[in-house]
C-alpha positions in Angstrom: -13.8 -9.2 22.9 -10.6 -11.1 20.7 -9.4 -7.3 20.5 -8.9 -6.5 24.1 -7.3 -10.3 24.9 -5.4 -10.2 21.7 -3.9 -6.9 22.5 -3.4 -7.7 25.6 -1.2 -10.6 24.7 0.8 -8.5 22.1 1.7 -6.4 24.5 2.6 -8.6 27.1 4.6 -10.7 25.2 6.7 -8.3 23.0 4.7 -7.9 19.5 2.9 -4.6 20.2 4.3 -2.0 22.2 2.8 1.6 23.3 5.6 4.5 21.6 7.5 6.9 24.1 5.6 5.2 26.8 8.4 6.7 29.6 7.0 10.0 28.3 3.3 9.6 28.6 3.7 8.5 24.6 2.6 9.8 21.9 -1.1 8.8 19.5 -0.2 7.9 16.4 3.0 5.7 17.1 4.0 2.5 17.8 6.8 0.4 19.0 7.7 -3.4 17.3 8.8 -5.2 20.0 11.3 -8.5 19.5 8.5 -10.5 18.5 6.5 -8.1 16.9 9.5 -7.2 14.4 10.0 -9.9 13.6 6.4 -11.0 12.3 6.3 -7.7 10.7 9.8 -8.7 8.6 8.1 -11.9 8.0 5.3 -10.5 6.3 7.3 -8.0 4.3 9.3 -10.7 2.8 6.5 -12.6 2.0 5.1 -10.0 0.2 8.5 -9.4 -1.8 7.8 -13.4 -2.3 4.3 -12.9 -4.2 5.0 -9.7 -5.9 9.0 -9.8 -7.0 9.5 -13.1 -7.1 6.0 -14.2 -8.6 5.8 -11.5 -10.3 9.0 -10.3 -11.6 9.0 -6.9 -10.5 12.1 -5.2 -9.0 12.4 -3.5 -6.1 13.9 0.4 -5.3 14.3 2.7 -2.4 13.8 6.1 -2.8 14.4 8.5 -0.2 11.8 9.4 2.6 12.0 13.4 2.5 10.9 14.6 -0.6 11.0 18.3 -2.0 7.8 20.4 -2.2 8.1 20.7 -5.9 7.3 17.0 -5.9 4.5 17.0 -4.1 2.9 20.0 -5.8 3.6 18.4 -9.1 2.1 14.8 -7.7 -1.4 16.7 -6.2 -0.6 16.0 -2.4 -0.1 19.7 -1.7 -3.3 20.9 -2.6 -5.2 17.4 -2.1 -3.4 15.8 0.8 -5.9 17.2 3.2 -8.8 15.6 6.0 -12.0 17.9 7.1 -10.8 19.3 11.0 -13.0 21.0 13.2 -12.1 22.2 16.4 -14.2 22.2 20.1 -14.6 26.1 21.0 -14.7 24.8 24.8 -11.3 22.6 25.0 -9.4 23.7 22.2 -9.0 19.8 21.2 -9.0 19.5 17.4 -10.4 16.5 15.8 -11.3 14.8 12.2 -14.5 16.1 11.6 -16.1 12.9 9.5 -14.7 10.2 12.5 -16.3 12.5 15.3 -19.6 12.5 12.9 -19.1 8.5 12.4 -19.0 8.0 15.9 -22.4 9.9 16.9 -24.5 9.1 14.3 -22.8 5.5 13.1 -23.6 6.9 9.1 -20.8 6.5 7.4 -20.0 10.4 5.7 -16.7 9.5 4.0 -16.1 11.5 0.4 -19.1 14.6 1.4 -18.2 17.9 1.1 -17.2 19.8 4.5 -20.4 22.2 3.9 -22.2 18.9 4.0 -20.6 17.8 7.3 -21.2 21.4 8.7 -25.1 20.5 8.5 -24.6 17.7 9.5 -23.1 18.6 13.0 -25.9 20.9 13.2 -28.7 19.2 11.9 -27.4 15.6 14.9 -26.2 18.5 18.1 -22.8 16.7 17.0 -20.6 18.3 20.0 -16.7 18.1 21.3 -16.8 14.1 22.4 -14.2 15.1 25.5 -16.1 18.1 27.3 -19.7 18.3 25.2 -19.2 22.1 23.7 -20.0 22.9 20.2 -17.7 22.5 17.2 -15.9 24.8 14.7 -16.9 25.0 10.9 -15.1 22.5 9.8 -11.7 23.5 7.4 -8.8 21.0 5.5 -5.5 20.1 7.2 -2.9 18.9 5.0 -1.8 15.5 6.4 2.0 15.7 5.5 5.0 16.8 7.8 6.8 19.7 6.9 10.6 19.8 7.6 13.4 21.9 6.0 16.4 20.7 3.5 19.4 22.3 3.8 21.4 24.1 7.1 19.9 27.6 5.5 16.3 26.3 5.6 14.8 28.3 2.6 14.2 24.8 1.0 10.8 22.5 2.0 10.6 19.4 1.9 7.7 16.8 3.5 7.9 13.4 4.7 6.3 11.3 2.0 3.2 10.4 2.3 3.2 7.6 0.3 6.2 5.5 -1.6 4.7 5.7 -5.0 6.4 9.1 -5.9 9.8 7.9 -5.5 8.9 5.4 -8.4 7.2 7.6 -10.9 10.1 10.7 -10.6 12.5 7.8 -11.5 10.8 6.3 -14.9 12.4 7.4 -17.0 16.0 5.1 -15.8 13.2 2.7 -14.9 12.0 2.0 -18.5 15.6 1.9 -19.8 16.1 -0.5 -17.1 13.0 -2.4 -18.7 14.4 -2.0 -22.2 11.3 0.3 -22.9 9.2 -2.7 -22.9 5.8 -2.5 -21.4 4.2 -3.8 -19.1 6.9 -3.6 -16.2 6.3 -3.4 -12.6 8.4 -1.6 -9.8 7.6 -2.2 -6.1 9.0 -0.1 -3.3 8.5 -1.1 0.7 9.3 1.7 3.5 8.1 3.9 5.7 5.6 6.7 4.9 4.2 9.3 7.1 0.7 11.2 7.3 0.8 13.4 10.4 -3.0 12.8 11.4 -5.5 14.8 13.6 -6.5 12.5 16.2 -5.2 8.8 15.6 -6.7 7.1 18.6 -7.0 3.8 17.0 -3.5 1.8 17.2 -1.7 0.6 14.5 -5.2 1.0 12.4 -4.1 4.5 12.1 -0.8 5.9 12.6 1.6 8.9 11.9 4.3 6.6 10.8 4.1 3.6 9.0 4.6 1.1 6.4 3.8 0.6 3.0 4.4 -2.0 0.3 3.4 -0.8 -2.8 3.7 -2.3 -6.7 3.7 0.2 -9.8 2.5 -1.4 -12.9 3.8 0.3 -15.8 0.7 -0.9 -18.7 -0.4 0.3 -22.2 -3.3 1.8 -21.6 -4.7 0.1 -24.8 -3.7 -3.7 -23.2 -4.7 -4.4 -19.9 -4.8 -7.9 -20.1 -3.3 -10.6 -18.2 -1.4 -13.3 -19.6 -2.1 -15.2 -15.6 -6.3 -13.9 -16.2 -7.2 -17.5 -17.9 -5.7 -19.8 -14.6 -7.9 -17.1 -12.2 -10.9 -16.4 -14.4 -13.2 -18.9 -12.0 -11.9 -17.5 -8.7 -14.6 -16.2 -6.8 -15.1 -12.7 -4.9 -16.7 -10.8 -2.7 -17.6 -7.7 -4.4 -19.1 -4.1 -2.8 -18.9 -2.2 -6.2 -20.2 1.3 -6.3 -23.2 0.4 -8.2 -24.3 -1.8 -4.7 -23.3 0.9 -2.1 -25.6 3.6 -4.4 -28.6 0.6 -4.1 -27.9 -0.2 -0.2 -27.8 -3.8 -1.6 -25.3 -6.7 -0.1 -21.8 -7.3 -2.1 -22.3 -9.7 -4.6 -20.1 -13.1 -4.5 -19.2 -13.5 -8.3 -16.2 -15.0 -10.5 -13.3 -13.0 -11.6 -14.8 -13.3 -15.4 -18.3 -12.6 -14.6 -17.4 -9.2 -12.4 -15.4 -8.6 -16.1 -18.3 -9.6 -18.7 -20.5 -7.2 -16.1 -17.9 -4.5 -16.3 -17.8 -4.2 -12.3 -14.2 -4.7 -12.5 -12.7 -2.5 -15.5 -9.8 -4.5 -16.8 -7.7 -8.1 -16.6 -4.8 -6.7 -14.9 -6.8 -4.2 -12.1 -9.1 -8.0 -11.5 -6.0 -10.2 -10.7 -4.4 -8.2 -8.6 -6.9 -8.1 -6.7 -7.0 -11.6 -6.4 -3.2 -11.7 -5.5 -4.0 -9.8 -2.9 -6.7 -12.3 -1.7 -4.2 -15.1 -2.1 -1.3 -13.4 -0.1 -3.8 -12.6 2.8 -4.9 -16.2 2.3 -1.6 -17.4 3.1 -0.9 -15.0 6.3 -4.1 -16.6 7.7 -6.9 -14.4 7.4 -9.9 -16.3 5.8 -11.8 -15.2 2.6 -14.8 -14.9 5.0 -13.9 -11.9 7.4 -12.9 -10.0 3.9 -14.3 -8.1 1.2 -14.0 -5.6 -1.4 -15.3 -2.3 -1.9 -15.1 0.0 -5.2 -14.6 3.6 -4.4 -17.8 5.5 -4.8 -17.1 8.3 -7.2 -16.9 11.6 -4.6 -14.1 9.6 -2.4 -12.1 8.7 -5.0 -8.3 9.9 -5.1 -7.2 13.0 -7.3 -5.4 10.4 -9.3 -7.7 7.6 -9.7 -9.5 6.4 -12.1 -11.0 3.2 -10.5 -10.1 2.3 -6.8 -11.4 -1.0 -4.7 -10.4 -1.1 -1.1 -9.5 -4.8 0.5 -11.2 -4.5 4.2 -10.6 -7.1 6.4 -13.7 -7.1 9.2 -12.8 -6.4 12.7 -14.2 -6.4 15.8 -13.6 -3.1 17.4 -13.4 -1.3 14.7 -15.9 -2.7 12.0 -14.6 -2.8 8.4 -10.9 -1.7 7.9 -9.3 -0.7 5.0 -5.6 -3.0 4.5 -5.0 -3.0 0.6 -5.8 -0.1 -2.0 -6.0 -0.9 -5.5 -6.2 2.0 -8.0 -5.7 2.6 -11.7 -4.4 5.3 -11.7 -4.5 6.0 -15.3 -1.5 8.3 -16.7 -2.2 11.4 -13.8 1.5 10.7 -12.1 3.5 10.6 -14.9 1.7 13.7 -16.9 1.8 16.0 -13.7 5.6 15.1 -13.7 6.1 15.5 -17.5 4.5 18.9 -16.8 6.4 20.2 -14.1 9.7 18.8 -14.8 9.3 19.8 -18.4 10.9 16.3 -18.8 9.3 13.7 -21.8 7.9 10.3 -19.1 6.8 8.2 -21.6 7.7 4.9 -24.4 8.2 4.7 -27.5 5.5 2.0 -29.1 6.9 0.2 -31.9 4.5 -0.9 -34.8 4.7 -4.0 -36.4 4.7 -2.4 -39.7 5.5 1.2 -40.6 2.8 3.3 -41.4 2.6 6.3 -43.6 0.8 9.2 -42.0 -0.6 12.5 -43.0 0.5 15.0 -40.6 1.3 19.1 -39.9 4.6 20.1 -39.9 5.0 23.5 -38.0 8.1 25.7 -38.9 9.0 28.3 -37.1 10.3 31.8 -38.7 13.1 32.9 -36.3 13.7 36.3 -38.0 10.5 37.4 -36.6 10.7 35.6 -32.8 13.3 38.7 -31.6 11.3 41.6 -32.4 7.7 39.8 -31.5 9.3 38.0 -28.0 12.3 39.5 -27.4 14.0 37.8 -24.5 11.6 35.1 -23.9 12.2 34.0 -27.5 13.8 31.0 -26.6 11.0 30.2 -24.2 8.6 30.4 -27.2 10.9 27.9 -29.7 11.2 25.7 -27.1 7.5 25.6 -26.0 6.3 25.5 -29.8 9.0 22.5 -30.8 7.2 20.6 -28.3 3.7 20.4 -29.3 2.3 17.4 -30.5 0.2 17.1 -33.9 -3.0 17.7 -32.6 -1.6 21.4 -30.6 0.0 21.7 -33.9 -3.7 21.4 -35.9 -5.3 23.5 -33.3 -2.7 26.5 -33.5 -3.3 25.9 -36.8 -7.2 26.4 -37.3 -7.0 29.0 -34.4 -4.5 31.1 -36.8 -7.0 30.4 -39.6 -10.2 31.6 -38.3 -9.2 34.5 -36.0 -5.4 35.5 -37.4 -3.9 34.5 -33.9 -3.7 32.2 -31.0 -2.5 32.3 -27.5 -0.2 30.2 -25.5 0.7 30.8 -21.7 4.2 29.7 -20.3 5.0 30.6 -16.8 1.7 32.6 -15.9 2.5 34.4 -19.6 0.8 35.2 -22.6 2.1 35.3 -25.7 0.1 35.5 -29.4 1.2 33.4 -32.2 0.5 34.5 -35.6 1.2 33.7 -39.3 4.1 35.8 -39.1 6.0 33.7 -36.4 4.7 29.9 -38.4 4.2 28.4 -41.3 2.1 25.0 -41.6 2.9 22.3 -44.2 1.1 19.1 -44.9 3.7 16.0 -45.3 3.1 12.1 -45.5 5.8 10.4 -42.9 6.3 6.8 -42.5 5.9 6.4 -38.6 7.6 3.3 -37.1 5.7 3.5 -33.8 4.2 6.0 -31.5 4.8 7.5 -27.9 2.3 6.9 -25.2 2.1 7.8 -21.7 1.7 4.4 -19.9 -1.2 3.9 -17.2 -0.1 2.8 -13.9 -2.1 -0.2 -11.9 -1.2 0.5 -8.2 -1.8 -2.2 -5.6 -0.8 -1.0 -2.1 -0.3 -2.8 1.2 -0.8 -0.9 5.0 1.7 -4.0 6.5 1.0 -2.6 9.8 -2.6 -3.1 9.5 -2.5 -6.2 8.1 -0.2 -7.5 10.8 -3.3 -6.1 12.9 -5.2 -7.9 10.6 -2.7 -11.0 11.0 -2.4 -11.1 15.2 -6.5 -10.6 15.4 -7.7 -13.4 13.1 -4.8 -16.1 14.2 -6.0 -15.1 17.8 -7.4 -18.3 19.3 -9.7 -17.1 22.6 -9.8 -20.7 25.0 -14.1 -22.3 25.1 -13.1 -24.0 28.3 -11.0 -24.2 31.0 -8.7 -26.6 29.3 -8.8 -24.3 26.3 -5.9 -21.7 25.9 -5.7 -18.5 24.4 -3.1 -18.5 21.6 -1.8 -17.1 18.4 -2.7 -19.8 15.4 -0.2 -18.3 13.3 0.4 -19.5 9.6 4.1 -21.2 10.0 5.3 -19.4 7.3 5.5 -15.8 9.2 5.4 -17.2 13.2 8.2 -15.0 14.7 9.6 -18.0 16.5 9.7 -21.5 14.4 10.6 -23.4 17.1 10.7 -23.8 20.4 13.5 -26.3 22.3 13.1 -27.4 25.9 14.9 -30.3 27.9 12.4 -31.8 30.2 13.7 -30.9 33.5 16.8 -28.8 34.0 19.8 -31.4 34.0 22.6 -31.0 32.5 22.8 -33.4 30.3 19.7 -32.7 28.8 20.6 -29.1 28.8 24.0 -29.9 26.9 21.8 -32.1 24.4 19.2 -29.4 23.8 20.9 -26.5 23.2 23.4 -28.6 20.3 19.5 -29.0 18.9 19.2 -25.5 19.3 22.4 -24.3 17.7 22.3 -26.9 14.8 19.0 -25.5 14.2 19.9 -21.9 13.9 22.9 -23.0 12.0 20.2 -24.4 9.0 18.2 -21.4 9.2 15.1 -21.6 12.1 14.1 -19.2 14.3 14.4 -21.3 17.7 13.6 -20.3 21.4 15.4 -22.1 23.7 13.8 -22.3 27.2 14.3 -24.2 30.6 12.0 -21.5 32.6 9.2 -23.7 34.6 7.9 -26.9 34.3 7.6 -28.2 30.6 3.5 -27.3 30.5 4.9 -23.9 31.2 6.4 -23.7 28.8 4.4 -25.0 26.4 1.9 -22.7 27.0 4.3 -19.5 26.7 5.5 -21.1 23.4 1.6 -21.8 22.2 0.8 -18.5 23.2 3.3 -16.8 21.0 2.3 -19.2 18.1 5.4 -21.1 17.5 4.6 -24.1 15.8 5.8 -26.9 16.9 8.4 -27.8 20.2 10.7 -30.1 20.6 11.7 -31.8 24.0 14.5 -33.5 24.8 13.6 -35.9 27.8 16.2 -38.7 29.6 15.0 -41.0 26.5 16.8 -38.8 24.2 20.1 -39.8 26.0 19.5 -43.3 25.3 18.1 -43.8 22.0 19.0 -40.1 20.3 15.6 -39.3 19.8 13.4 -36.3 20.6 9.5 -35.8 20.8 7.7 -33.0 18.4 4.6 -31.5 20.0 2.3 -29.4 17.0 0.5 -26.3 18.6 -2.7 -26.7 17.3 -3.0 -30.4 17.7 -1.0 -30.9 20.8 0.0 -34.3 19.0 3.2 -36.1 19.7 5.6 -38.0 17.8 9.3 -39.2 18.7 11.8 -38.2 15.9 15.1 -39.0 16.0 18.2 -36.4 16.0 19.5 -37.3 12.8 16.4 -37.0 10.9 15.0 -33.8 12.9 16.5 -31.4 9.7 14.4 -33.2 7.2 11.1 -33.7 9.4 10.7 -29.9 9.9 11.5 -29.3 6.6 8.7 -31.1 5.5 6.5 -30.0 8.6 6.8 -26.1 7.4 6.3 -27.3 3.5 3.0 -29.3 3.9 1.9 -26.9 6.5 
């Protein structure tokens, strides 16, 4: 299979490397070797390339330990969790819907853990290392726990995701915008899900990479000004509505998906089609990927609408790389809530408008005697309700003499003695909204997987090769520079090449290792483009010869010109 030789490969030549492999290592990690670090990098920036320079977002970085307030506020403390059941035999713990996946190949993703617990019963599911029978199944939160402070007595977790640090920081974000909408923020780092039984690479690790983009929209215009030049791209969509039917995904056009309403908005539709043209240009073609719409009993705690890119893989079928949710306004009301802090923008109309609203006064002289010390609690809480709290307070108070508010897990009743209602016309210049957030978000490390599996070239014959046919634009090494034999003169000569090449910028191997079809092949198999010899002609008429990877063509070049030819090798390639 490509997946064996192509790991293989990795690891051999420095791309992929086992973690704490002097140890025994640990599942769930993984070490970037020289080359492999590279790629990665190469990927990253290319990302920045599509999504802050194309885009015009801006980039932050946000710490990687977060507090536990956070993460209660955001839902991943209560909702962070996977279904684990455990062998009685063994003692080996597992995640309870793989173990199911693998026995009965149904996929189970989203169901209930009763509804796994019959189904272990109901399929003699058993402990896949020593064949005993399986716990009830319970949830494990995913996220690691670690302590802030010497004392200890504060928690924190590593985050599980990079979007948090964005939405905690909005409000400097939107000044930073001007408070105009829409805006988008990206954030790129590491993020950290400490999972049950990760026994499938890079596919799924404990620690890895994300690249994620926060679009800050109106919720009442999620249009695209770019929708027009994609409207008659086509896709390959698995919406919910096919998965329910058991039907095939539909290829259809970027406009027809939105006329159908499979796709719910302009903005949510091209990004997914960004994200088809930045895997187009790392080399994975539109043909081993689709994409899937959440069905509604797997979707996130804060999603509204979610479609998965999967790229399709050999060993491990179809693979989640990209998410891309709307996440509606959850984030920033769940932090509004529990930071008592006002996340939203101020909407300007383009004329004033006069409104009929409720003013709610408060009568302080009876707030001492009715709340005593929490009186100030009470003001505040009240001075913060918006008019339609205000009108239901109000008709509450009119039909039953009283209503009740809580604040901090306490009651308090509010009666005609502590407000008084009055009816006003105010010109309004503009409203506040809550902005919605379109979230695409990028697992690099399995889309380098993604990357090294379908640039892997496996040989037909015996005077194939197997290779890397990686784009040129992320190929760890640009180019490779070899003098013909090992003289010196042709040494001297190649490695000026070499440093005047690495002076403009390339990423060149220099190599005088074996016999120059040696080398060759170690510089194919690593996909570096192109390599350039220098040969006892070079000494005579200053030229060298460029060999292309794929084609194994050659041309002679000479010195002075090499800049400028590889230039325009990497730009029309």
């Amino acid at each position: 299979m490509n997946h064996e030789k192509m790991i293989n490969i990795s690891t051999k030549r420095g791309f992929l490397w086992p973690s704490f492999e002097i140890y025994s290592g640990v599942s769930g990690f993984t070490d970037y070797g020289p080359l492999g670090a590279i790629l990665k990098n190469n990927i990253m920036q290319k990302w920045r390339k599509h999504y802050i320079a194309g885009e015009g977002f801006f980039e932050i970085e946000s710490p990687t330990v977060t507090p536990e307030e956070v993460l209660k506020a955001s839902g991943h403390f209560d909702n962070f969790t996977d279904p684990m059941t455990q062998c009685a035999g063994c003692g080996d713990v597992f995640r309870a819907d793989h173990i199911i996946e693998e026995t009965i190949n149904q996929e189970v993703e989203g169901l209930t853990n009763l509804e796994l617990d019959l189904i272990i019963k109901d399929h003699g599911v058993k402990c896949p290392n020593c064949g005993d029978k399986l716990s009830e199944i319970w949830n494990y939160n995913l996220m690691f726990k670690t302590t802030i402070g010497p004392a200890g007595n504060k928690l924190g977790f590593m985050r599980p995701e990079t979007a948090q640090g964005i939405f905690i920081t909005f409000k400097r974000l939107s000044r930073f915008f001007k408070n105009k909408l829409p805006f988008g923020v990206v954030q790129l780092g590491k993020a950290y899900r400490n999972e049950i039984s990760p026994r499938q690479g890079v596919i799924r690790l404990r620690e890895f990479t994300q690249a994620e983009a926060e679009i800050f929209v109106n919720p009442k215009n999620k249009t695209h000004p770019n929708f027009p030049k994609i409207a008659d791209e086509k896709l390959v969509l698995n919406s919910a509505h096919t998965q329910i039917e058991n039907k095939n995904p539909i290829t259809i056009t970027a406009q027809e998906a939105l006329d159908h309403g499979i796709v719910a908005n302009e903005i949510l539709i091209y990004q997914i089609y960004l994200a088809k043209n930045f895997l187009k240009e790392l080399g994975i073609p539109d043909d081993v990927l689709r994409f899937r719409q959440h069905l509604p009993n797997e979707m996130a705690h804060y999603a509204i609408d979610c479609w998965d890119v999967e790229v399709k893989t050999d060993r491990y079928g179809w693979v989640e790389i990209i998410g891309i949710a709307d996440r509606g306004d959850y984030d920033l009301l769940a932090h509004s809530k529990h930071s008592n802090e006002d996340l939203n923008i101020f909407i300007p109309y383009s004329e004033p408008k006069l409104i009929a609203k409720t003013r709610l006064k408060l009568n302080m002289a009876k707030f001492g005697p009715s709340f005593k010390g929490d009186s100030p609690k009470v003001k505040n809480f009240l001075e913060k309700l918006d008019i339609s709290e205000i009108n239901e307070i109000k008709s509450a108070i009119k039909k039953e003499g009283k209503y009740i508010i809580e604040i901090e897990s306490k009651t308090f009743e509010i009666n005609s003695k502590h407000v008084n209602f009055e009816d006003i016309e105010e010109e309004v210049k503009g409203e506040k909204i809550v902005p919605h957030v379109i979230e695409p978000s990028f697992g690099i490390d399995r889309i380098l997987y993604s990357v090294l599996l379908h640039s892997f070239h496996v040989s037909k014959n015996e005077d194939d090769k197997d290779y890397f046919k990686l784009a040129n634009s992320i190929a760890p090494i640009q180019i490779g520079v070899f003098p013909l034999v090992n003289k010196e003169k042709l040494r001297e000569k190649a490695i000026d090449i070499t440093e005047s090449l690495r002076q403009n910028g390339f990423l060149v191997e220099y190599d005088t290792s074996g016999t120059i079809g040696k080398r060759y092949a170690r510089s194919d198999e690593i996909g570096v483009p192109i390599a350039i010899t220098v040969d006892f002609d070079t000494l005579e008429d200053n030229t060298v010869t460029i060999r292309d990877r794929d084609t194994e063509k050659q041309r002679r070049v000479k010195i002075d010109n090499l800049k400028e030819e590889i230039i325009s090798y990497f730009n029309d390639n």
